[in-house]
C-alpha positions as CSV (number, residue, x, y, z in Angstrom):
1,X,9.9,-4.5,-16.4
2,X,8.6,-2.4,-13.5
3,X,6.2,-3.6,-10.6
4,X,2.7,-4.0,-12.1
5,X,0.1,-1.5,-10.3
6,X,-3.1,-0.3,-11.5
7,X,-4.0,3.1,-11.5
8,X,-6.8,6.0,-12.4
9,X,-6.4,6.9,-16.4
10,X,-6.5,10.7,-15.1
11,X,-4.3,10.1,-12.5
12,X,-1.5,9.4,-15.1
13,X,-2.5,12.7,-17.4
14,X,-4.9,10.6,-19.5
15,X,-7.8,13.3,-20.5
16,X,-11.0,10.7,-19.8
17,X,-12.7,13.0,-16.7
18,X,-16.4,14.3,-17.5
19,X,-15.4,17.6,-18.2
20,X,-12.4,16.0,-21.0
21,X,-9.4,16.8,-18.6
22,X,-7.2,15.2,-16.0
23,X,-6.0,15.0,-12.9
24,X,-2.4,14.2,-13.3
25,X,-0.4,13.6,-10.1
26,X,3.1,14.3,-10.5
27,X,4.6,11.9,-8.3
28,X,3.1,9.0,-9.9
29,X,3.9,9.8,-13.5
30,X,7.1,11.3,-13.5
31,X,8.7,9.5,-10.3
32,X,6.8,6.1,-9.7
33,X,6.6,5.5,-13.4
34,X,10.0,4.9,-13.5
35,X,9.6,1.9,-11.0
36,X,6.1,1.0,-11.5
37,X,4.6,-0.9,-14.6
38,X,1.0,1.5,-14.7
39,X,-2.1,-0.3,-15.8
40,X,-4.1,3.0,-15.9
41,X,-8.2,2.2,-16.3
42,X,-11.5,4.8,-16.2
43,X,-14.1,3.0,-15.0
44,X,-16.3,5.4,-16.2
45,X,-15.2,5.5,-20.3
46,X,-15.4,1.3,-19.1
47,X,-18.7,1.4,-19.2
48,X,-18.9,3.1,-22.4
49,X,-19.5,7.2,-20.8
50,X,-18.2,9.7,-23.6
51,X,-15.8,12.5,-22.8
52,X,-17.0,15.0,-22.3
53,X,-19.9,13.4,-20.6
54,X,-22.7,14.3,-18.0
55,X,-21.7,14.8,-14.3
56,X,-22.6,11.5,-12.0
57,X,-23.0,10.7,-8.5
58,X,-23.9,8.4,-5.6
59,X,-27.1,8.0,-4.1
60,X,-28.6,6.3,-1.5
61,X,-31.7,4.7,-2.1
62,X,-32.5,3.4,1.1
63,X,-31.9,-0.2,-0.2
64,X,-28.4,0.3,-1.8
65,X,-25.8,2.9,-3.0
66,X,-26.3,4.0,-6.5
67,X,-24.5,5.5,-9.2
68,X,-26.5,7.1,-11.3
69,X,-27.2,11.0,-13.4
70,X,-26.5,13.7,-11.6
71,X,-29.6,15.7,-13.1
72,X,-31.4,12.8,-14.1
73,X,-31.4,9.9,-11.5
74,X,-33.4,7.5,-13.5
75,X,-29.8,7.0,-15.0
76,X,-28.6,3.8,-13.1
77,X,-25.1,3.0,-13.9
78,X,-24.5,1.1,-10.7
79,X,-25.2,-2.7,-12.0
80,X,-23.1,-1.8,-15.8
81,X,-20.9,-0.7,-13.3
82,X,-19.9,-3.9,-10.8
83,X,-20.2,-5.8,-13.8
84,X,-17.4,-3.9,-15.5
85,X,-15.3,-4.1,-12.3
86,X,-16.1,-7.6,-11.9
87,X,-14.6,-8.0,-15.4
88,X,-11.7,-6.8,-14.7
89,X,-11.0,-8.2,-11.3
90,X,-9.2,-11.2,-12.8
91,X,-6.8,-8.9,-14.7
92,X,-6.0,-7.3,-11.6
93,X,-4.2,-10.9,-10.2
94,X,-0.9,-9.7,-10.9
95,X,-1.8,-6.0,-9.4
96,X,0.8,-5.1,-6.9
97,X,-1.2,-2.3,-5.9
98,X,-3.2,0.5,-7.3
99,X,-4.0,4.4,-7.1
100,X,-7.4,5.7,-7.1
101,X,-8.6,9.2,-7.9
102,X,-9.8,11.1,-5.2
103,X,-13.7,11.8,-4.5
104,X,-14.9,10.5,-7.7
105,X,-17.9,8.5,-7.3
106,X,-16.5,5.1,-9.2
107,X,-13.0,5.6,-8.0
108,X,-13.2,7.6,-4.4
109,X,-11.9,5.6,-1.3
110,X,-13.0,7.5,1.0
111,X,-15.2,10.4,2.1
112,X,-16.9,10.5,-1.5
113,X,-20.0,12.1,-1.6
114,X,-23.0,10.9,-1.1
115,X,-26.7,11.9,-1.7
116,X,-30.1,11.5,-0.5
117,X,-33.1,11.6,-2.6
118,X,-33.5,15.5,-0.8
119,X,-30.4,17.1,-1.8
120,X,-28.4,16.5,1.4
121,X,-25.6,14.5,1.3
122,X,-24.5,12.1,3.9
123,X,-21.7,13.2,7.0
124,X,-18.9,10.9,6.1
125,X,-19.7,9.9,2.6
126,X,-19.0,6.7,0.9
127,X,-16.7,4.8,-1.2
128,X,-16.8,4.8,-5.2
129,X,-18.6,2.0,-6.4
130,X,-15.5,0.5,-8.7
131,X,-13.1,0.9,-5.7
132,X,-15.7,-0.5,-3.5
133,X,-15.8,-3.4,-5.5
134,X,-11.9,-3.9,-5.8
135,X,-11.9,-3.5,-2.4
136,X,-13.9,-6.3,-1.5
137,X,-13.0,-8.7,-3.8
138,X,-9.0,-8.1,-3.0
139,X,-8.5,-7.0,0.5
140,X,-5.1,-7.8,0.4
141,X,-4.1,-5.3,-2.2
142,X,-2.3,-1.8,-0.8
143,X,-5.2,0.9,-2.6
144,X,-4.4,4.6,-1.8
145,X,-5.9,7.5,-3.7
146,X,-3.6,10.5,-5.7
147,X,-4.6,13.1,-3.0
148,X,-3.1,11.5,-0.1
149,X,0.2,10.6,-1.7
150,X,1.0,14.1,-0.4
151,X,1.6,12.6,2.8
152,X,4.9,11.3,3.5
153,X,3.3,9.1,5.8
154,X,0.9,7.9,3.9
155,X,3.7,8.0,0.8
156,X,5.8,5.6,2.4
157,X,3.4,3.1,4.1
158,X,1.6,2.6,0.5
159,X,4.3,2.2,-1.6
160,X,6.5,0.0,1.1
161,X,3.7,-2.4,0.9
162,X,3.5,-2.5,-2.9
163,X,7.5,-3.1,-2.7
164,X,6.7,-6.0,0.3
165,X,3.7,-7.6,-2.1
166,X,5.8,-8.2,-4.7
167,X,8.7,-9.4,-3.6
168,X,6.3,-11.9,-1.7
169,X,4.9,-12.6,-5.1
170,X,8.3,-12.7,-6.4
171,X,9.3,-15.5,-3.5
172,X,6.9,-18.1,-4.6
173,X,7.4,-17.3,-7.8
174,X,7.7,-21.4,-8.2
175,X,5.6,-22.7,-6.4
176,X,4.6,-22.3,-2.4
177,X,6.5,-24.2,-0.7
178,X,7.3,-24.3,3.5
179,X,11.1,-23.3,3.0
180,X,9.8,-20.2,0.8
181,X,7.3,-18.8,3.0
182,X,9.9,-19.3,6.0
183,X,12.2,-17.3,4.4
184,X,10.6,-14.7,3.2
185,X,9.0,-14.2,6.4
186,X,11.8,-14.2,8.1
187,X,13.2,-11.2,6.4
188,X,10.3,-8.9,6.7
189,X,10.4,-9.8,11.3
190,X,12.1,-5.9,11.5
191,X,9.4,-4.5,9.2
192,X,6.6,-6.1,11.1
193,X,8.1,-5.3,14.9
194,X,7.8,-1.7,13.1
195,X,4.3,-1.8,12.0
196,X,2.4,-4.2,14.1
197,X,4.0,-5.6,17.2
198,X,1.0,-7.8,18.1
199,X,0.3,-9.2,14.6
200,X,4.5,-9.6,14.6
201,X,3.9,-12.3,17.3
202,X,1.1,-13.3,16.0
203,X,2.6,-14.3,12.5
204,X,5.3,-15.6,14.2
205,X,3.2,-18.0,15.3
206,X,1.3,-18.7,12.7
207,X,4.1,-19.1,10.5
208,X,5.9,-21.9,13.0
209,X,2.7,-23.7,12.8
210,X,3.0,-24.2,8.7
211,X,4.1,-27.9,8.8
212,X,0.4,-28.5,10.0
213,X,-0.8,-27.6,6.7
214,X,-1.1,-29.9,3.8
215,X,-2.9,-27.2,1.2
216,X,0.1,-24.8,0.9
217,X,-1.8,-22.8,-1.3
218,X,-4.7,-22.3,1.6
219,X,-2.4,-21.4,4.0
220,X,-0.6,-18.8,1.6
221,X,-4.0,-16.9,1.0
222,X,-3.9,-16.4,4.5
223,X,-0.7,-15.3,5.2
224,X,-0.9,-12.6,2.6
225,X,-4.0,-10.9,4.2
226,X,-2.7,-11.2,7.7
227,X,0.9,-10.3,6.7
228,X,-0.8,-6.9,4.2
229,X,-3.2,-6.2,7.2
230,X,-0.6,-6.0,9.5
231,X,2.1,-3.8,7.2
232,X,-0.9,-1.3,6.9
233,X,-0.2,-0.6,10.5
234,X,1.3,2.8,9.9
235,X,5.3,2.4,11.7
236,X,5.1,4.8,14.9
237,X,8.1,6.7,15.8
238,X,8.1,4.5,19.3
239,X,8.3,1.3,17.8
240,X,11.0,2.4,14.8
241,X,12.7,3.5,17.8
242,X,12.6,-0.2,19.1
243,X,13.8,-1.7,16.0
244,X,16.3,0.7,16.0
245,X,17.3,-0.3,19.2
246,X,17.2,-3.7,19.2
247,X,19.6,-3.6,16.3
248,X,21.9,-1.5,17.6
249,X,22.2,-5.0,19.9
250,X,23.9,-6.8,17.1
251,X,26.7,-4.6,17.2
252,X,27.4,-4.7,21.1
253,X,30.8,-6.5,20.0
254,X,31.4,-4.8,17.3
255,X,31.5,-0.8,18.1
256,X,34.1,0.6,20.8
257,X,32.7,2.8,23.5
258,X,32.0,6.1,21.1
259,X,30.9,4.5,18.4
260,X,28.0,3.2,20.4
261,X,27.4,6.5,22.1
262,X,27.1,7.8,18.3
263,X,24.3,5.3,17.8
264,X,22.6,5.6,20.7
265,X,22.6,8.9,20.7
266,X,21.2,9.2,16.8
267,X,18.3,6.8,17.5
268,X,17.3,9.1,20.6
269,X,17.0,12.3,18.6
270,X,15.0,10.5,16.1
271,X,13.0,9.2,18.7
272,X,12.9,13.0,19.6
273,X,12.0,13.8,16.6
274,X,15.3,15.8,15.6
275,X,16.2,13.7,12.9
276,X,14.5,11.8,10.1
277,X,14.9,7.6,10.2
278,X,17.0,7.5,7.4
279,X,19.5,9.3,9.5
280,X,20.1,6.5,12.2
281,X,19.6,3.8,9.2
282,X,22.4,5.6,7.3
283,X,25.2,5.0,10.2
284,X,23.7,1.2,10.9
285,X,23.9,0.6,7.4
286,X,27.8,1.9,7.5
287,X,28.7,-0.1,10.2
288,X,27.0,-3.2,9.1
289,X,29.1,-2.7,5.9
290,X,32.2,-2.9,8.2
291,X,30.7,-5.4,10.6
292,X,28.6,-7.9,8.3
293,X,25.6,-9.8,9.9
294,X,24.1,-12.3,7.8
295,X,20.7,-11.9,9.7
296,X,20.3,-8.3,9.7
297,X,22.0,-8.1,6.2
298,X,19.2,-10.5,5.2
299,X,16.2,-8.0,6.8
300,X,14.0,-5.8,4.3
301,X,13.9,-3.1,6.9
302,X,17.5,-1.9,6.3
303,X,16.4,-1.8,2.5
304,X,13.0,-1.7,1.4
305,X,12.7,0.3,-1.8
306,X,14.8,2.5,-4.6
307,X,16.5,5.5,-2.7
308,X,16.1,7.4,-4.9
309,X,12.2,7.8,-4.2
310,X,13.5,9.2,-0.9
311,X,10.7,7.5,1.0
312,X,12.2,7.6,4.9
313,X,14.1,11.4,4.5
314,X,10.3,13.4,6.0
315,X,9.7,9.9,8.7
């Protein structure tokens, strides 16, 4: 059973858009798929819109955003709308994460047009009124659109913290308790020196402070915002390059003289940007398969994801 993540119906090939096509992304259905559990949705055909159907857009009415007719703006669909994705919302518990379609007015993250009663749009745009919605009511949950997943960057960072979500999920799958949450923070302190260094200390803290809690289940609704907020940090070159350093630590005993002037030398030109990370993770994974180390065996930054999906080969 793959990870559960929801997604745009075109997005996965599904013909539901206005016009009756789709907007199938590649990557998702023919590489994800194979990991991923895709609850595909339209909004849109949710609400009960035909396909083929009239174009829609947003509109700003002074007072709120609307969705409503392109040609005829007396057609409000904003209110059938937030109901329907209100609906949903408690479907969407077990959502790992999720994959919006780009620019469309229900589904748009970012940058989706928006109109004035004139004609003009706005500089900026808005957000689709169904993502806005999701958005709001589960801030926790990683959301990226189709478009973007062109980035390796952007690739990586979205799916890692699909990958990190559920195996959180998957951790107090019985019950939170304090030894659970210990634990599995413990093994993401790597990931989150990479992405956040501040909010790293910061959950360190936070985390040590756990016995002062009596409602478990309060104190776990904050730890997964904090600890998702902080992994949507993007993981700069500089502070991989610290991680990778600060690894290379563990094996001061370990390595003879050229060994460690192999290392060294690998995390500099990634630093440099000569190499990609999976090149200095490849030989600290070797020798830690020589050299075992229970604690970095035990960290989700050595090992994040399938490698298949080739996630860290363009970092």
């Amino acid at each position: 059973m793959g990870i559960p993540v929801g997604i745009s119906a075109c997005v996965l090939g599904q013909k539901v858009r206005f016009d009756g096509g789709h907007k199938r992304n590649r990557f998702a259905d023919e590489e994800l798929s194979e990991y991923f559990d895709f609850k595909p949705v339209c909004p849109e055909v949710g609400i009960g819109m035909t396909v083929p159907r009239p174009t829609i857009r947003l509109q700003d009415n002074g007072d709120r955003i609307a969705l409503v007719g392109t040609k005829d703006h007396n057609l409000d669909y904003t209110d059938k709308m937030i109901a329907f994705a209100d609906n949903q919302l408690p479907s969407f518990e077990a959502l790992r994460g999720y994959i919006v379609c780009a620019k469309s007015p229900t589904c748009g993250m970012e940058r989706v047009k928006l109109y004035l009663d004139n004609g003009n749009s706005v500089p900026g745009g808005s957000v689709g009124i169904f993502t806005q919605r999701l958005m709001e009511k589960m801030p926790w949950l990683p959301i990226e659109e189709d478009g973007r997943l062109q980035d390796p960057v952007l690739r990586e960072n979205f799916i890692f913290r699909i990958y990190a979500l559920d195996d959180l999920y998957r951790s107090i799958a019985d019950g939170v308790t304090r030894d659970s949450i210990i634990k599995f923070h413990s093994r993401y302190k790597l990931c989150l020196m990479a992405h956040d260094p501040l909010a790293y200390r910061a959950l360190g803290r936070f985390v040590s402070g756990i016995h002062q809690w009596d409602d478990l289940g309060a104190f776990f609704i904050e730890y997964r915002q904090l600890f998702m907020d902080a992994l949507k940090q993007r993981a700069s070159r500089k502070n991989n390059t610290n991680v990778l350093m600060h690894i290379q630590g563990y094996f001061k005993r370990d390595l003879d003289k050229p060994q460690k002037a192999e290392l060294r030398d690998v995390i500099m030109r990634y630093r440099e940007g000569n190499l990609p990370l999976i090149a200095p993770l490849t030989l600290i994974n070797h020798h830690l398969a020589v050299h075992p180390d229970s604690y970095l065996a035990d960290q989700t930054y050595l090992d994040l994801y399938p490698e298949n999906l080739k996630l860290r080969y363009a970092l």
